[in-house]
C-alpha positions, 0 to 999 in steps of 0.5 A, a space after each residue: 511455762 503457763 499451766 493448762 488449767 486453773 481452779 477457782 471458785 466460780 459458776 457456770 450457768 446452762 441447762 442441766 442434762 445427762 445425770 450419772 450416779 456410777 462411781 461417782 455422782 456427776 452431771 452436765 451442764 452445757 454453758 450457754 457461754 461458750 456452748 460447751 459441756 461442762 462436767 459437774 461433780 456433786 456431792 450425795 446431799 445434792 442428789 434431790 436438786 439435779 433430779 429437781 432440776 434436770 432439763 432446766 436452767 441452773 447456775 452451779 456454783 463450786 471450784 470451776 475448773 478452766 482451760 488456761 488458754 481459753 478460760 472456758 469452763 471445764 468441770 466444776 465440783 458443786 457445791 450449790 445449785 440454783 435454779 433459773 427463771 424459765 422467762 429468762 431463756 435467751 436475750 432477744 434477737 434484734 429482729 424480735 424486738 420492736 423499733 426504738 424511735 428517736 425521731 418522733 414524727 419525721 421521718 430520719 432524713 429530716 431528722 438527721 438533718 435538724 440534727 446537723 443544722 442544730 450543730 
C-alpha cells in the first residue's frame, strides 16, 4: 500500500498571510503552484521575519510535508525564510507581451512562403 504522505526537505514559495502564535507558532503561505494553502510551522527565533515579511512573497525552506498522491505541498516545519523580489509577482500573459517578429518587413504570407521555396 502507497503511503498518503512523505516529508522531504523542500520549499514552498507564496505569499506569506494568516500568522498564529496560539499554542504553537504557525502561518500560511498560499503556493503560487498549486494555489493552495500550505500550513508552516516555525520556530520562536523566526518570529521577526513572518512578522517582516507578512503580506509578501517568500520562499520557505524546511522538511515539506506532501500528498503522495498529488505531491502538492501540505505543511512545511520552517527553517529559513527568504524573501522575494516584489518585480517578480507573476510571469507575463501572452497578451501582455509585445510581438516577437521573425520576418522582418514581410508580411507572414510571404514569409512562409520564401520559407517553403528555400527548402
Amino acid at each position: 500500500m502507497r503511503e498518503k504522505q512523505y516529508v522531504t526537505p523542500s520549499s514552498v514559495d507564496g505569499k506569506l498571510d494568516v500568522v498564529n502564535v496560539h499554542s504553537r507558532y504557525r502561518f500560511s503561505v498560499f503556493d503560487e503552484l498549486h494555489f493552495k494553502e500550505v500550513r508552516c510551522h516555525f520556530p520562536d527565533h523566526l518570529l521577526d521575519a513572518v512578522k517582516g515579511n507578512l503580506g509578501k512573497r517568500v520562499t520557505v525552506i524546511g522538511d515539506v510535508k506532501f500528498d503522495a498522491n498529488t505531491d502538492r505541498p501540505i505543511s512545511i516545519m520552517v527553517e529559513e525564510i527568504e524573501p522575494l523580489d516584489e518585480c517578480d509577482l507573476k510571469p507575463k500573459l501572452f497578451s501582455e507581451m509585445r510581438p516577437i517578429n521573425i520576418s522582418g518587413d514581410l508580411p507572414s504570407e510571404d514569409y512562409v512562403r520564401r520559407l517553403r521555396n528555400d527548402a
